[in-house]
C-alpha positions as semicolon CSV with decimal commas, in nm:
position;residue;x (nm);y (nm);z (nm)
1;X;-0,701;-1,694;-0,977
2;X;-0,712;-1,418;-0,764
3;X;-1,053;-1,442;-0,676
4;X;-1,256;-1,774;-0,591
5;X;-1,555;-1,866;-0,731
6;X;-1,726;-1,821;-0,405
7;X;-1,600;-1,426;-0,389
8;X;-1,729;-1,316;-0,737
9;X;-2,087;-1,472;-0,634
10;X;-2,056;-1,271;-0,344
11;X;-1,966;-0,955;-0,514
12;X;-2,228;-0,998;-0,775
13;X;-2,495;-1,044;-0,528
14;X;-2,356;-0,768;-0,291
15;X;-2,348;-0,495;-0,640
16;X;-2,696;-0,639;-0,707
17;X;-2,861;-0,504;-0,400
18;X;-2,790;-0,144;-0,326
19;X;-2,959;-0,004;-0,063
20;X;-3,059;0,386;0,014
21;X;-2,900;0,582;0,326
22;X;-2,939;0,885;0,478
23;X;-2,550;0,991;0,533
24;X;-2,315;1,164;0,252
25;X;-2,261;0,896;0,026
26;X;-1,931;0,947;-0,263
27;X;-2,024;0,855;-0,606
28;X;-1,692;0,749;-0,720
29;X;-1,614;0,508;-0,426
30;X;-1,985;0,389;-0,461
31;X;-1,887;0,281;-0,843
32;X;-1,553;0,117;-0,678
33;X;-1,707;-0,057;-0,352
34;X;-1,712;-0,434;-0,409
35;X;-1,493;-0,476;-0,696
36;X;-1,191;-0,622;-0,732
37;X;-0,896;-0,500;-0,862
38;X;-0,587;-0,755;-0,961
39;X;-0,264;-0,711;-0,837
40;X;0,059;-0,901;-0,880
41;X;-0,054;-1,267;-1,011
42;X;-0,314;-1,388;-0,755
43;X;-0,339;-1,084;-0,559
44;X;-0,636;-0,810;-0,543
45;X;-0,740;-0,525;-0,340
46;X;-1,124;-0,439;-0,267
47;X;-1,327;-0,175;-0,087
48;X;-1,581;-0,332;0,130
49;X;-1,723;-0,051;0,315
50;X;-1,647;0,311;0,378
51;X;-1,712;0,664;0,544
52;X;-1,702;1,004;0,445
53;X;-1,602;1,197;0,127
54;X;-1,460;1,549;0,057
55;X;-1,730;1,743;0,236
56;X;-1,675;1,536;0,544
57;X;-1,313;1,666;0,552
58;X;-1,433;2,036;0,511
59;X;-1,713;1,986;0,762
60;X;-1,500;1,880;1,031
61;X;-1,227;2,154;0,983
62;X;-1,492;2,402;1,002
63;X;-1,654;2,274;1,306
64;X;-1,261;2,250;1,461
65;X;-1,192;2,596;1,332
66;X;-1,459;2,805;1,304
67;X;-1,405;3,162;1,177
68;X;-1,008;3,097;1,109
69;X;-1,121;2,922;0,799
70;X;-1,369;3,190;0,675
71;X;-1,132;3,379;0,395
72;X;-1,098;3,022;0,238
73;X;-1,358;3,042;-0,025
74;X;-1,417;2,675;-0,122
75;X;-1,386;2,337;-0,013
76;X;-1,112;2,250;-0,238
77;X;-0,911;2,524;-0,096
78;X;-0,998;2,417;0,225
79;X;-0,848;2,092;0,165
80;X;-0,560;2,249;0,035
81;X;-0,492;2,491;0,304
82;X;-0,512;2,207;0,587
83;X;-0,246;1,947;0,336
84;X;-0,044;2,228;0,322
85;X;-0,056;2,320;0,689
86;X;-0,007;1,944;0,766
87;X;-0,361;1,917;0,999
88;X;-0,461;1,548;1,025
89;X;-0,788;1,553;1,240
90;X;-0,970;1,661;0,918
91;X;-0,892;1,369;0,738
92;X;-0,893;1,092;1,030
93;X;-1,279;1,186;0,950
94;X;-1,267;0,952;0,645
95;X;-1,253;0,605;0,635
96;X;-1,223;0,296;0,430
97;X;-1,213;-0,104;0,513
98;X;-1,015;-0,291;0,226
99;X;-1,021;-0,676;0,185
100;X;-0,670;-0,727;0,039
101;X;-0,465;-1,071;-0,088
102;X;-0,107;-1,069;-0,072
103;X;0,184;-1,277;-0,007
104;X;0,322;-1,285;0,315
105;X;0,643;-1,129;0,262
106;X;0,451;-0,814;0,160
107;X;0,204;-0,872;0,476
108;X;0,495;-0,830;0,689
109;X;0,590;-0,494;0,538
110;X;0,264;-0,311;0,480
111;X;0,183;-0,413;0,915
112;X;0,451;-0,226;1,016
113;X;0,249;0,084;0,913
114;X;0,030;0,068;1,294
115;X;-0,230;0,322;1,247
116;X;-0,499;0,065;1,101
117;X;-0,717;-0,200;1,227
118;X;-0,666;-0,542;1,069
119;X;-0,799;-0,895;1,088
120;X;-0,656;-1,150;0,876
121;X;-0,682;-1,500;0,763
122;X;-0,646;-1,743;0,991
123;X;-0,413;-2,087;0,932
124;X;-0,472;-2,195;1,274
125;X;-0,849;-2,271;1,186
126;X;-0,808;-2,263;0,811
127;X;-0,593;-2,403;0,528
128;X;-0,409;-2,230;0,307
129;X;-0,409;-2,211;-0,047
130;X;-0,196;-2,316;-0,286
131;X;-0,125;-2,039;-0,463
132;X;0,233;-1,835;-0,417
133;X;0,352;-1,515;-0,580
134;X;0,627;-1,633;-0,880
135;X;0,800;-1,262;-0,987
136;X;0,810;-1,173;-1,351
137;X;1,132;-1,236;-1,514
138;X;1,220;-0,842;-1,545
139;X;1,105;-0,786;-1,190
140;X;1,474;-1,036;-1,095
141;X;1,723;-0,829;-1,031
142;X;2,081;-0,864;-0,796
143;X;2,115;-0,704;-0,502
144;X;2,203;-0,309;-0,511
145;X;2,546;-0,196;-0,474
146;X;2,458;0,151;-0,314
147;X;2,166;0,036;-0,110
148;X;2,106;-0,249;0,127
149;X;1,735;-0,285;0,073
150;X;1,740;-0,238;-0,294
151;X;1,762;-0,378;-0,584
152;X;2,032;-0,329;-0,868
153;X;2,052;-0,460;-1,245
154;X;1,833;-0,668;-1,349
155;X;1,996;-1,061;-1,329
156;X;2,055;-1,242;-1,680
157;X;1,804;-1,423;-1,879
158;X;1,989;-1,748;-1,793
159;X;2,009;-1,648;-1,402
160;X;1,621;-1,543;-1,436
161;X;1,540;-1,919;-1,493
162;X;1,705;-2,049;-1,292
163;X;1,577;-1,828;-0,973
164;X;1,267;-1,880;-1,107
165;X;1,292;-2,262;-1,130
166;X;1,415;-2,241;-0,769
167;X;1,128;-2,024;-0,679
168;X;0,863;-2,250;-0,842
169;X;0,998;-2,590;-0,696
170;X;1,066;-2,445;-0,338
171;X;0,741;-2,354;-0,290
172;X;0,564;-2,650;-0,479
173;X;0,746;-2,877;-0,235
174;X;0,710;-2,696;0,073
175;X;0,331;-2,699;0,025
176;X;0,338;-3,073;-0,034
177;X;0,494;-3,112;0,283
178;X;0,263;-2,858;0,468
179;X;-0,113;-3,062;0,309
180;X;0,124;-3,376;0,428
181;X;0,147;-3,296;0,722
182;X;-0,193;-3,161;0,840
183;X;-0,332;-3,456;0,611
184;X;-0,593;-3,706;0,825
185;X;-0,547;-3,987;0,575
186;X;-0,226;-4,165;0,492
187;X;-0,088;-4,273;0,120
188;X;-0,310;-4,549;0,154
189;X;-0,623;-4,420;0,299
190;X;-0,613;-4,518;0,621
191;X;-0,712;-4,296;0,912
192;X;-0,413;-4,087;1,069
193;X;-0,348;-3,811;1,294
194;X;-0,240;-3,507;1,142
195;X;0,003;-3,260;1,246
196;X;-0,199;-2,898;1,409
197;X;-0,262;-2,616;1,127
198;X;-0,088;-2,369;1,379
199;X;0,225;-2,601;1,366
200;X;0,167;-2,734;1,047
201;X;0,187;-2,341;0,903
202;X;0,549;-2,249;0,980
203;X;0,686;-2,486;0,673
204;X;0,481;-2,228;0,458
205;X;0,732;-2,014;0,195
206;X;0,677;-1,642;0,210
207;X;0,543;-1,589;-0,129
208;X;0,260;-1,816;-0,025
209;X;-0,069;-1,538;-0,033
210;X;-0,292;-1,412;0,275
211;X;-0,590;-1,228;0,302
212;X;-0,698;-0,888;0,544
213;X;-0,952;-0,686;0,634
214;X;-0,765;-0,313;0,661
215;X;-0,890;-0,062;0,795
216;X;-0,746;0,285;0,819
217;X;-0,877;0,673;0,835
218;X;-0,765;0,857;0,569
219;X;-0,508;1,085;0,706
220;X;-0,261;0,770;0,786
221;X;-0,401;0,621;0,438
222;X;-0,225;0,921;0,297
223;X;0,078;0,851;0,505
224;X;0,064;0,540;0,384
225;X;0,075;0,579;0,010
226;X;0,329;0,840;0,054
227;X;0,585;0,596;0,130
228;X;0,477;0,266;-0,049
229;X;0,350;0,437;-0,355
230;X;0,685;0,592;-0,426
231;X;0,901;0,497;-0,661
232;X;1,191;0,384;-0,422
233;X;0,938;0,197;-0,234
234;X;0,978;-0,254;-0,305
235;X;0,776;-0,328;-0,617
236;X;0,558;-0,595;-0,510
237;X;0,418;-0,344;-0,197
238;X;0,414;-0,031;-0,441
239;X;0,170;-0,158;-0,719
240;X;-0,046;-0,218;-0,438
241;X;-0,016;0,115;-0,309
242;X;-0,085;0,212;-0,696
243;X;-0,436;0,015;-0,651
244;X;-0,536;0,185;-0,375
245;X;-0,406;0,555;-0,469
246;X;-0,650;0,487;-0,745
247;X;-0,921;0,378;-0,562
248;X;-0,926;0,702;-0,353
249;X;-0,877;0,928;-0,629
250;X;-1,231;0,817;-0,709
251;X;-1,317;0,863;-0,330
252;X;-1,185;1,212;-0,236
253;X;-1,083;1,375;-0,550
254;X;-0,991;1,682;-0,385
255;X;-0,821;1,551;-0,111
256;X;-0,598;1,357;-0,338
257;X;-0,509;1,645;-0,550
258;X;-0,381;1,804;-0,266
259;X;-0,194;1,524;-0,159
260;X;-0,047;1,467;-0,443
261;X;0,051;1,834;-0,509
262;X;0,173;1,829;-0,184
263;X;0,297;1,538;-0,037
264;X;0,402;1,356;-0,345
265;X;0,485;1,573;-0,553
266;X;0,673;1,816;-0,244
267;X;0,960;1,793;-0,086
268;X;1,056;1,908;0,242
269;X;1,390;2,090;0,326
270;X;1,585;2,083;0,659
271;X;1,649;2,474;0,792
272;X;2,011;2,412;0,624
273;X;1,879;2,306;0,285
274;X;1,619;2,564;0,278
275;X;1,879;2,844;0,391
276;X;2,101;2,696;0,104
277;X;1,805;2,755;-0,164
278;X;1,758;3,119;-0,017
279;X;2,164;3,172;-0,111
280;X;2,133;3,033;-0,425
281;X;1,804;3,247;-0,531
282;X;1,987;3,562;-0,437
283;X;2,286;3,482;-0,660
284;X;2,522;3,302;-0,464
285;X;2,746;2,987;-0,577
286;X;2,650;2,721;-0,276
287;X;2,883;2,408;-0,268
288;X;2,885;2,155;-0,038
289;X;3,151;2,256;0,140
290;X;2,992;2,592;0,227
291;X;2,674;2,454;0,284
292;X;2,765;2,314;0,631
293;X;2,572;2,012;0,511
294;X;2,728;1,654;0,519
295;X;2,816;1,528;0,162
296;X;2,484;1,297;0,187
297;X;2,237;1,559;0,259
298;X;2,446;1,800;0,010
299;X;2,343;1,467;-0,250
300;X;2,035;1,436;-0,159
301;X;1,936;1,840;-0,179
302;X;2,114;1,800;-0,554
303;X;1,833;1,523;-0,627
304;X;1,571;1,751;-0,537
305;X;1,662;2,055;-0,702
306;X;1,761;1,833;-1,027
307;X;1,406;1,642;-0,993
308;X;1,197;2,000;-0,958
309;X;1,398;2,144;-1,247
């Protein structure tokens, strides 16, 4: 299950005793803080504390800024003036701590992003649990053709067993091995020394599941979802990006509108793609071989221009 026994009773209790503060509080990430929201088959994503909202955002620019922000008229616009103008301080003013469960595999992706402060579990003093993440048959595919870190069709019904049988029995027996080995009692009860958890660790599978404390300002948040919330991003990282984009739509509704107006829903052009468009709105037949682009950027311009159309 994704959560234990031991972390609902802690949620319940924790929902169970609000407490009053002085500082901005937002209502929507008030209703989310606590709870846990399932992702892939034993994973979740929670918000365990938090700071700032929308207003926080707008306060800060206007302390930064002063009287070049006067002709904005409202907060919203605010926010949408400094997404559009790519500032960052403004929203480094917000922050959230998430308590996350994933598998390892997806661990070692999302860390690469630097910008947050994390603390996770621990199998040098603790032991892991048995629990791995087993893809859904549909989510099998072979590897892509056109992209090295893709995937391509999706793999037979037939193949789809048998990966997953592979899958399952991999990781059953490599956990057998690893409570083996750190075991302190033999097959017949005796006494024995077991083998250190820090050594005892590196027989674990990847798909076995870890736990984190993240926590990141909002501004590399945003960077954040950008990329792993996209729809090129690896499945199993994206639909936790998809959790969390949700989460701070509740948060900093106006903040995410812009960013998604913006950031996903934008594209930006090189000086040669944009001078391209410029030809092309005044009339003129652009190809690729008067663009001056290479025939991948040429490609990649069409996708745009076919996507906004």
């Amino acid at each position: 299950m994704p959560l234990s026994p031991e972390q609902q009773a802690e949620i319940a209790e924790q929902r169970a005793t609000p407490r009053s503060t002085l500082r901005v509080v937002s209502e929507g990430m008030e209703a989310q803080l606590y709870r846990a929201h399932d992702v892939l088959d034993h994973g979740f994503i929670r918000v365990i504390d938090y700071m700032g909202d929308d207003s926080a955002i707008t306060q800060a620019a206007r302390v930064s800024y002063g009287k070049g922000t006067k002709s904005v008229q409202n907060d919203e616009g605010l926010i949408r003036y400094l997404m559009r103008h790519w500032h960052s301080t403004p929203f480094e003013m917000c922050e959230v701590k998430l308590h996350v469960k994933l598998p390892v595999f997806v661990a070692r992706q999302w860390i690469r992003h630097r910008t947050a402060n994390v603390n996770e579990y621990s199998a040098r003093y603790s032991i892991l649990d048995r629990e791995f993440y087993i893809p859904a048959p549909e989510q099998l595919a072979a590897q892509s053709v056109i992209n090295n870190q893709g995937r391509g069709d999706a793999l037979t019904p037939d193949e789809s067993a048998r990966v997953l049988d592979l899958l399952k029995s991999d990781a059953a027996q490599c956990y057998d091995h690893y409570a083996e080995m750190i075991s302190e009692t033999d097959q017949n009860g005796d006494t024995k020394q077991g083998l250190a958890r820090e050594l005892a660790r590196m027989n674990l599978p990847a798909n076995v599941y870890t736990q984190w404390y993240w926590k990141v300002d909002l501004h590399n948040l945003f960077h954040f979802l950008r990329l792993r919330a996209d729809a090129h991003a690896q499945y199993e990282i994206r639909v936790y990006a998809d959790a969390i984009a949700r989460v701070v739509a509740d948060w900093v509704p106006a903040a995410f509108r812009a960013f998604e107006d913006y950031r996903m829903g934008g594209e930006t052009l090189s000086a040669q793609s944009l001078d391209c468009v410029r030809r092309m709105v005044k009339g003129e037949i652009v190809t690729q071989e008067t663009s001056g682009m290479s025939k991948r950027e040429w490609r990649e311009l069409e996708e745009v221009l076919d996507h906004s159309a």
